[in-house]
C-alpha positions as CSV (number, residue, x, y, z in Angstrom):
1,X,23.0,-253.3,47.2
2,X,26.1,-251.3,46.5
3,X,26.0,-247.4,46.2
4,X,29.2,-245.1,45.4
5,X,29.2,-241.4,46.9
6,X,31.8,-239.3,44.4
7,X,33.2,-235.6,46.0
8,X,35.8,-234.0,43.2
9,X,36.5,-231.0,45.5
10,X,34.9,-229.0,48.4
11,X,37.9,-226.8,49.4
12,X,40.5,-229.1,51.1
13,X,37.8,-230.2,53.8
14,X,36.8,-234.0,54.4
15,X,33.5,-234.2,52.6
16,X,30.2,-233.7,55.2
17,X,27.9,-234.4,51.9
18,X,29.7,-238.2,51.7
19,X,29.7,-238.5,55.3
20,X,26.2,-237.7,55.9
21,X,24.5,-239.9,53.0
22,X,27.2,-242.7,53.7
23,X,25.0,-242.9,57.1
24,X,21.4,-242.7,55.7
25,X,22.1,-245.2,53.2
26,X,24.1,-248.0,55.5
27,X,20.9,-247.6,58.0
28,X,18.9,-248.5,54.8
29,X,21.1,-251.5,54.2
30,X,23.2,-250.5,51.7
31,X,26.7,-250.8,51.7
32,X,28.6,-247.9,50.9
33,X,32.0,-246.7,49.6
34,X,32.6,-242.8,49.5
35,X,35.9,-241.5,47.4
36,X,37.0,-238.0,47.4
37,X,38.5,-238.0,44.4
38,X,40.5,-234.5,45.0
39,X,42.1,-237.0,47.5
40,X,42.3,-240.8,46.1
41,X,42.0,-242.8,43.0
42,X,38.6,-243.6,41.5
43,X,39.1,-247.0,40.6
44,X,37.2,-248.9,37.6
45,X,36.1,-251.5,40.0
46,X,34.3,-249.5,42.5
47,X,32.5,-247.7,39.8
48,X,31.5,-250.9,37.7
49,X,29.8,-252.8,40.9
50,X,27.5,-249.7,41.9
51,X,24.0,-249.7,41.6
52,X,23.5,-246.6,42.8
53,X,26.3,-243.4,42.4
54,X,25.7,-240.0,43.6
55,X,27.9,-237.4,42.9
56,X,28.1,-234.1,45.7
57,X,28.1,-231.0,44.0
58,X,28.5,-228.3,47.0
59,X,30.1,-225.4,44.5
60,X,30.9,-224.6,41.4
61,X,34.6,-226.3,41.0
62,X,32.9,-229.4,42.1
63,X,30.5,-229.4,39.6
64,X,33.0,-228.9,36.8
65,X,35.5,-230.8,37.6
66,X,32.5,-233.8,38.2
67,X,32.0,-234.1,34.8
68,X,34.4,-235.8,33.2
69,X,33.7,-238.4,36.4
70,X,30.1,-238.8,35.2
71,X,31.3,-239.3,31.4
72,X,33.6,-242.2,32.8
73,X,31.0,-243.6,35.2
74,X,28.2,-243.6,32.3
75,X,30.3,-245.5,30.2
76,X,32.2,-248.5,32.6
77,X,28.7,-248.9,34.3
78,X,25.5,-248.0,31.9
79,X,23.3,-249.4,34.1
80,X,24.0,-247.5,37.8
81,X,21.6,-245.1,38.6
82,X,23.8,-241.6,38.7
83,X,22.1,-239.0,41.1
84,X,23.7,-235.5,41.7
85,X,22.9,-233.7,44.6
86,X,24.2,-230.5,46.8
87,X,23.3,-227.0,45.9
88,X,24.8,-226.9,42.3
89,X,23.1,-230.1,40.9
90,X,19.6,-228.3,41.2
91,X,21.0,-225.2,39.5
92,X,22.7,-227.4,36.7
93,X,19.7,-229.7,36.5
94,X,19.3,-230.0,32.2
95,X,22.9,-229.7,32.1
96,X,23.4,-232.8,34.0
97,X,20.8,-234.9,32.8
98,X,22.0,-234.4,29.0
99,X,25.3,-235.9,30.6
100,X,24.2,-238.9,31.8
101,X,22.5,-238.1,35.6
102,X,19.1,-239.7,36.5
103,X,18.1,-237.9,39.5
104,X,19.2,-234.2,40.7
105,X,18.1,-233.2,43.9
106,X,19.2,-230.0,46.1
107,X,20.0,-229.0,49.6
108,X,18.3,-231.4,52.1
109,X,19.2,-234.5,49.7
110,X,19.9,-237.2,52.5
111,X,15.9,-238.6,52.4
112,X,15.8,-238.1,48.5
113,X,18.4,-239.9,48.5
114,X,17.9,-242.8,50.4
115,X,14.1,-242.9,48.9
116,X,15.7,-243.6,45.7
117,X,18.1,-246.4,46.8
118,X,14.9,-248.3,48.9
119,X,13.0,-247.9,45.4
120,X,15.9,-249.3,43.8
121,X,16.3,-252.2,46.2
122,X,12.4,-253.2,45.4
123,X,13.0,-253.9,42.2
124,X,13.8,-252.7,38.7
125,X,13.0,-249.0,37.9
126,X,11.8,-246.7,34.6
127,X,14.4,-244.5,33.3
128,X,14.1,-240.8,34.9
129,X,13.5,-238.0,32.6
130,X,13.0,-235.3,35.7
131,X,14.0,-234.9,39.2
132,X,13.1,-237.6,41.3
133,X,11.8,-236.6,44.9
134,X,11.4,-232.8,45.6
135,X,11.4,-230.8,42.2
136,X,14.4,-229.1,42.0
137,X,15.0,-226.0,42.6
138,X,12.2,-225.1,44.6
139,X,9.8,-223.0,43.9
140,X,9.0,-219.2,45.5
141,X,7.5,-219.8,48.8
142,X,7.9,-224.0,48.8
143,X,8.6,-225.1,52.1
144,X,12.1,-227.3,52.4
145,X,11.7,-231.0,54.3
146,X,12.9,-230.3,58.2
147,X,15.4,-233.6,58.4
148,X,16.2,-235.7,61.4
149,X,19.8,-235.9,61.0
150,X,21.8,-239.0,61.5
151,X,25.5,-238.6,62.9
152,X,27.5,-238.4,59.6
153,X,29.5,-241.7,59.0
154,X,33.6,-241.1,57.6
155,X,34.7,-244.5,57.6
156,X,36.2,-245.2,54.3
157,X,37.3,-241.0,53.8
158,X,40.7,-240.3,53.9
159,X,41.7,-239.4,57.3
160,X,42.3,-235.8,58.8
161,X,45.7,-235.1,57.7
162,X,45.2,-235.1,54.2
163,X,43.7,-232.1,54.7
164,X,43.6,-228.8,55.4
165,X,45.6,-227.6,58.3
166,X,45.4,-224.9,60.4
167,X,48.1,-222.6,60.8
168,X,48.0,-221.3,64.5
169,X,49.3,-218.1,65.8
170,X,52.6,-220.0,67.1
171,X,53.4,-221.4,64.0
172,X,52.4,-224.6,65.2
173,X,49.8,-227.0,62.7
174,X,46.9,-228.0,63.9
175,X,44.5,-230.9,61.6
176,X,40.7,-229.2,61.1
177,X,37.5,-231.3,60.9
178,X,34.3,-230.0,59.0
179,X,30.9,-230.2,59.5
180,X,27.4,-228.4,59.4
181,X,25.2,-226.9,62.1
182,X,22.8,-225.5,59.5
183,X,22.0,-225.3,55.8
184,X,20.6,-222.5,53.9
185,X,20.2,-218.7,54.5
186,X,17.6,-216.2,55.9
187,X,18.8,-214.0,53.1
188,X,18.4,-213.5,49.4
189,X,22.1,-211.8,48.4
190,X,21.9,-211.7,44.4
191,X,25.0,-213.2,43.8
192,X,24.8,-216.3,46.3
193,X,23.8,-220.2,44.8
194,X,22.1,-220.9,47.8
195,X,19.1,-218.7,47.1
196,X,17.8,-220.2,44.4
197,X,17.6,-223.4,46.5
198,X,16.6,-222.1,50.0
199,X,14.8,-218.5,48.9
200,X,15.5,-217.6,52.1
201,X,14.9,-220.5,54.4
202,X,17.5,-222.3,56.6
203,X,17.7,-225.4,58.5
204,X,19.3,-226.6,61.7
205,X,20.7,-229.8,61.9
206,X,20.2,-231.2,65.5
207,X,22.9,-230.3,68.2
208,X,23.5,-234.1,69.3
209,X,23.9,-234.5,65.5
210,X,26.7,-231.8,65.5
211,X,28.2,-232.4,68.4
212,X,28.5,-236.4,67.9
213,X,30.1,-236.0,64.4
214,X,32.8,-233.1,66.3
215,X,33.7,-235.8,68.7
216,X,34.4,-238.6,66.7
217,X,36.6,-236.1,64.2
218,X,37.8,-235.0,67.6
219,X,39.2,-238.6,68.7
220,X,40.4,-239.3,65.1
221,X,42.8,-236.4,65.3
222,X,41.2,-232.8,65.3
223,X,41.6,-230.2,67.4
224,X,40.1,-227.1,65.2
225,X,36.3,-227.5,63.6
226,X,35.4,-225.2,60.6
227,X,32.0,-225.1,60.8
228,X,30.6,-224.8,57.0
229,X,27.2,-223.1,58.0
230,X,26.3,-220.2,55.2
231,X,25.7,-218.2,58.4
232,X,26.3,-219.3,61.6
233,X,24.0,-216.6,62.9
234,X,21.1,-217.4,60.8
235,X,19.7,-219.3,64.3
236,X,21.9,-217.5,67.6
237,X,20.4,-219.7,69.6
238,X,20.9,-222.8,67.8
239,X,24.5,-221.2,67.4
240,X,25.0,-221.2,71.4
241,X,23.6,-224.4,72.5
242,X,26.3,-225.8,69.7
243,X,29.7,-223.9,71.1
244,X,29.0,-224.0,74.2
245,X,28.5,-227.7,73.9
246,X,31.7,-228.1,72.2
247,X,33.4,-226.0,75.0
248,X,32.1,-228.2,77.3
249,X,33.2,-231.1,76.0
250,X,36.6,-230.3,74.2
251,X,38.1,-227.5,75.7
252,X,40.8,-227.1,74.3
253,X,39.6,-227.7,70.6
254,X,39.2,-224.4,68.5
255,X,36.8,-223.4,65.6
256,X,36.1,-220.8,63.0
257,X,32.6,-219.9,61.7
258,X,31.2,-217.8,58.9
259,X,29.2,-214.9,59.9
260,X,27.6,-211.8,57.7
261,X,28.7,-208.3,58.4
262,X,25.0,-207.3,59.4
263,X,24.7,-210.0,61.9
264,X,27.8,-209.1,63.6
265,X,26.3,-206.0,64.3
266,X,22.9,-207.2,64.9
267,X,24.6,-210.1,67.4
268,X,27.3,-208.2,68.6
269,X,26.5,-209.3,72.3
270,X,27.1,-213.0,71.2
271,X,30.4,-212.5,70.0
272,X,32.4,-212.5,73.4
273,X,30.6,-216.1,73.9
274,X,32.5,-217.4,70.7
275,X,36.2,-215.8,71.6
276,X,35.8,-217.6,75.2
277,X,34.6,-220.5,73.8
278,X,37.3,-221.2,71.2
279,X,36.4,-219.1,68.1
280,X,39.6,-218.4,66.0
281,X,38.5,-216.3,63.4
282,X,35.0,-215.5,61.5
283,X,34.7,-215.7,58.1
284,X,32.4,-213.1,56.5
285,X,31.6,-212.4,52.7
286,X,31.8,-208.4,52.6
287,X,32.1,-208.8,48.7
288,X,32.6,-205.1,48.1
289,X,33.4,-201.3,50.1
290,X,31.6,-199.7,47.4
291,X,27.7,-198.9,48.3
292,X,26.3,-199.1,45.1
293,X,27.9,-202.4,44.6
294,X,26.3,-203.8,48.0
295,X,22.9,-202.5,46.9
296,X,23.2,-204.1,43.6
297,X,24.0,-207.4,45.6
298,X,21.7,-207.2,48.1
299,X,24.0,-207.5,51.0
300,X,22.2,-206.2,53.8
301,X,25.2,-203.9,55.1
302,X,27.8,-200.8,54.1
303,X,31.2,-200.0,53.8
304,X,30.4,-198.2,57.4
305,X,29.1,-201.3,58.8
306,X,32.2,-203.5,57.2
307,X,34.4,-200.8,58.8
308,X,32.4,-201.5,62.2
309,X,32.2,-205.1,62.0
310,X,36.4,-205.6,62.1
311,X,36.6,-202.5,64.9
312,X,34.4,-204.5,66.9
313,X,35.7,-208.1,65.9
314,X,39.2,-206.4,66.8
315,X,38.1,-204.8,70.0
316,X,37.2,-208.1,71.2
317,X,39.8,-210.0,70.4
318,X,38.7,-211.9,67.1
319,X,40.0,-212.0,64.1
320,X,38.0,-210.9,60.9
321,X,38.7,-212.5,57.9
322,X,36.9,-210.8,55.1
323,X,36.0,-212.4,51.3
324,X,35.3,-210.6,48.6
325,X,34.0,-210.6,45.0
326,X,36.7,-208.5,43.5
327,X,36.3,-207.9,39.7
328,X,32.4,-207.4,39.0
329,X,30.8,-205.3,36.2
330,X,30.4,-202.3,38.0
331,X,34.1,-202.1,39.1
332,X,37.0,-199.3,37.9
333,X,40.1,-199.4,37.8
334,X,40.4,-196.6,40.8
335,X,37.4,-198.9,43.0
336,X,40.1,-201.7,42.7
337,X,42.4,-199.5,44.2
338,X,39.9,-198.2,46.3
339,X,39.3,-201.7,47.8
340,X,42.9,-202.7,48.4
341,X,43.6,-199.1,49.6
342,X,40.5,-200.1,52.2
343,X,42.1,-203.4,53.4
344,X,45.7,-201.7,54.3
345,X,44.1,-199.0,55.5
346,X,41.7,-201.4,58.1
347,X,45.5,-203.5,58.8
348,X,43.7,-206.4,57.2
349,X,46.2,-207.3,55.4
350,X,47.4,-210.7,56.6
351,X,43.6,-211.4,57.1
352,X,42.7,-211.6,53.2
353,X,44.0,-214.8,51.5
354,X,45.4,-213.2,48.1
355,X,43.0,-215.6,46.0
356,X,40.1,-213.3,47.5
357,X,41.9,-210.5,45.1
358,X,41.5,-212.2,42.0
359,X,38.0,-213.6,42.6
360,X,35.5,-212.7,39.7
361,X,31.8,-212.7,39.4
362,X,30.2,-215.7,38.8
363,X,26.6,-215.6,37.4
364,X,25.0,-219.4,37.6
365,X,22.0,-220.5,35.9
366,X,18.9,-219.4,38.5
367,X,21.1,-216.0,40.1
368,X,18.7,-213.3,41.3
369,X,21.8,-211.4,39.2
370,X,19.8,-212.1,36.0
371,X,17.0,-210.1,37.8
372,X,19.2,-206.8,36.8
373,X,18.2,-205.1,33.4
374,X,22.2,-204.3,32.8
375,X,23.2,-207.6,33.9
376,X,21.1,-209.4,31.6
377,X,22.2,-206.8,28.8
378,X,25.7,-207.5,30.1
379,X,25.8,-211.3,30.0
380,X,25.5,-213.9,26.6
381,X,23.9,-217.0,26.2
382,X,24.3,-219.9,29.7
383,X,27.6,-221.6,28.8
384,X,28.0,-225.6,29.6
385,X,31.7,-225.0,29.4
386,X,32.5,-223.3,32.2
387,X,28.2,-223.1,33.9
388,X,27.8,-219.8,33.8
389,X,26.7,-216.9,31.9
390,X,29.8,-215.5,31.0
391,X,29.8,-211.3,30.8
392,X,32.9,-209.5,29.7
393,X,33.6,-205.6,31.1
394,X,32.8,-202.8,29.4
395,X,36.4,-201.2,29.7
396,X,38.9,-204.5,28.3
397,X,41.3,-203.0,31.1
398,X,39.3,-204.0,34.1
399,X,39.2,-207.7,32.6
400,X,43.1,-207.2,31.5
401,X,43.9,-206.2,35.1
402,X,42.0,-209.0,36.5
403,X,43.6,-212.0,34.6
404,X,46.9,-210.3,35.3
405,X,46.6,-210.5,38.8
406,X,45.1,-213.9,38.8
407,X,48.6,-214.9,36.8
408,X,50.7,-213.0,39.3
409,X,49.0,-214.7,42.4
410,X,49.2,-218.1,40.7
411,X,52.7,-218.0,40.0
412,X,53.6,-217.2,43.6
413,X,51.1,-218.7,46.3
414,X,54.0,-219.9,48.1
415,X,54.6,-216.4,49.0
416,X,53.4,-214.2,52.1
417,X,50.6,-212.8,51.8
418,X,52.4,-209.0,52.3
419,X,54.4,-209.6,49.9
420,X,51.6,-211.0,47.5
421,X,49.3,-207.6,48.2
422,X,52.0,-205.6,47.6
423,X,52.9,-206.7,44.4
424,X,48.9,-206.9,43.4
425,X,48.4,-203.6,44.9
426,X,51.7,-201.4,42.8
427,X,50.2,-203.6,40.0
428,X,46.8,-202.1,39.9
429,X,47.8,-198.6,41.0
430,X,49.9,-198.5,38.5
431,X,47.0,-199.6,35.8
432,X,44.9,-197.2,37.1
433,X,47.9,-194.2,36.8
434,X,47.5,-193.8,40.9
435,X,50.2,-193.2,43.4
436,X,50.4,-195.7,46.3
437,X,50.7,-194.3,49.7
438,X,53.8,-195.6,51.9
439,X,53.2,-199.1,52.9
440,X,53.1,-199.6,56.3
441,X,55.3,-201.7,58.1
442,X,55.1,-205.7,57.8
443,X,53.5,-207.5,59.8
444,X,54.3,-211.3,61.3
445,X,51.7,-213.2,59.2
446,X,51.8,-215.9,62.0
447,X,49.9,-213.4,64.2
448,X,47.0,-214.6,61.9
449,X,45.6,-217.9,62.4
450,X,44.2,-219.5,58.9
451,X,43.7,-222.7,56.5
452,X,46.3,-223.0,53.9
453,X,43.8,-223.8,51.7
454,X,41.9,-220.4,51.3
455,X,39.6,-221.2,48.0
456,X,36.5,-219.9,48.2
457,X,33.8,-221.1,45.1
């Protein structure tokens, strides 16, 4: 039996959700080709001698840009069984199935999965008209399947170096691997996809697991890990036993993790353990510096604990790179100002990727955002266009001011980051009829480590 894993996108990292099923399934027999098709050609023949095709839908670009892949794949091969699977297939579950999927299944998919190619390989199956396997998303208080992981299998992926890089401190390049000590989240921010699926549970995936798939990345070529944890201190102790095995075995190999604001401060004592074991920077979703916007979103921290979080991160000697949800209903023209004033005022500058300026809320089918009496005045009906409910600001300027800067960071994304804030930030101070204070004096944006590919949805 033949099966075909599909990724369209997941940020410029080699695909874990191919990797990891492409290991399940071969153990069950099956032999497997996975395409990331952000990175190579789909061809017509791999689709047309599938019997089984999943398609990994980690975010909401993937999920998009997957379904013009599912149209094609219905029609050259009407008789595959399509499954889609990752955190956006349960949240797009009717949408998909009036496209053409079978089977949607959620965040610990790998035994779903593979339960569905075994019942494929006995023999011929009904049609599907609802989620095979767990129902999808779960339901309040439903307890997720703990999985024994299996070391994720890449043969068949494009190797390292079509990827991402890593651009060190030096100026020198370094090729990143990817993978996943941990899925889901102890927390229930508003805005985040993952609750819906999780509602507040997470799970480990085994340190051998983890540490076996880093080694083999390590011998193909890596020498940085991004870890793609929601939280990589949702489990500190999990956390430890999986840098300081990586320390221990590759010395010399660096990493970056994502980590919220509040468990920087709550795990503060940890954080020395990541600098001296290779941590480059920490990723962490502060969103806003406004309170009132945290509260709305849940967040778990303030603009004083942001403001702590990169003293303390600084103090130590790692770098904070913050991520934020910039254009949201409850913004003004003078908050956006107030949030860019924030980062030059912090020298975060050269931390913040300038995409992170233009990013606007979006509201997915199943966001606790829709549990907001002005958000659900706000918003219209769920679009299929573009997945979302769409909302549109109450002043036109706000939404103005965003496009404009999305167009202005488009058009020059080969620039430095400096320069790019600086023309975003006279941009919006002059919308908002503000006066700029004196920019302070450039900074060497090699003195940051980062990914040149900074997307973040």
């Amino acid at each position: 039996m033949q099966a075909l894993l599909i990724s369209t996108y997941e940020m410029g990292r080699q695909p874990f959700g191919l990797a990891s099923p492409a290991a399940w399934l071969r153990e069950a027999g099956w032999a497997v080709d996975c395409v990331d098709a952000a990175k190579q050609p789909l061809g017509d023949e791999a689709i047309a001698g599938a019997d089984l095709i999943g398609f990994y839908l980690p975010m909401h670009t993937a999920t998009r840009l997957a379904a013009p892949i599912i149209g094609k794949v219905r029609r050259l091969n009407p008789s595959a069984r399509l499954c889609a699977y990752g955190l956006y297939a349960p949240l797009n579950a009717e949408w998909l199935r009036s496209i053409g999927v079978d089977d949607v299944l959620g965040g610990e998919f790998e035994a779903d999965l593979t339960a569905i190619a075994r019942r494929l390989a006995s023999g011929p199956q009904a049609p599907s008209s609802s989620t095979q396997g767990r129902p999808a998303p779960v339901g309040p208080g439903a307890a997720l399947p703990r999985l024994t992981f299996l070391v994720p299998d890449r043969s068949g992926l494009p190797p390292l170096d079509r990827y991402a890089t890593l651009q060190r401190p030096d100026g020198t390049r370094a090729l990143v691997g990817y993978t996943e000590a941990s899925r889901g989240c102890r927390h229930l921010c508003r805005h985040c996809p993952i609750v819906p699926i999780y509602e507040g549970q997470f799970r480990v995936v085994q340190p051998e697991v983890v540490l076996a798939d880093i080694a083999g990345q390590v011998t193909a070529g890596a020498s940085h890990i991004t870890f793609g944890d929601p939280d990589f201190f949702n489990g500190p102790t999990h956390a430890r036993r999986i840098v300081t095995g990586l320390h221990a075995a590759h010395p010399s190999v660096t990493y970056d993790v994502t980590i919220k604001v509040e468990h920087l401060l709550a795990h503060g004592d940890l954080l020395p353990q990541l600098r001296d074991t290779g941590c480059l920077f920490i990723t962490s979703a502060v969103e806003s510096v406004d309170d009132r916007v945290l509260a709305r979103l849940d967040k778990g921290h303030t603009r004083n604990d942001f403001v702590e979080a990169v003293a303390r991160c600084r103090e130590i000697g790692l770098t904070l790179v913050p991520t934020f949800v910039a254009f949201h209903p409850w913004l003004t023209l003078d908050d956006y100002c107030e949030l860019l004033d924030t980062i030059e005022q912090l020298d975060l500058i050269d931390h913040v990727a300038p995409i992170q300026l233009t990013i606007r809320l979006l509201i997915p089918e199943g966001s606790r955002l829709l549990e907001l009496a002005d958000v659900r005045q706000l918003v219209g009906p769920f679009d299929p266009t573009t997945l979302t409910y769409r909302w549109r600001h109450r002043d036109p300027e706000v939404d103005r001011l965003q496009q404009d800067v999305s167009a202005l960071v488009g058009v020059k994304m080969a620039h430095d980051r400096r320069t790019m804030f600086e023309a975003v930030s006279a941009l919006a101070h002059e919308r908002a009829g503000r006066t700029r204070a004196a920019a302070k004096p450039a900074r060497d944006r090699a003195t940051v480590p980062y990914l040149n590919e900074p997307w973040y949805c």
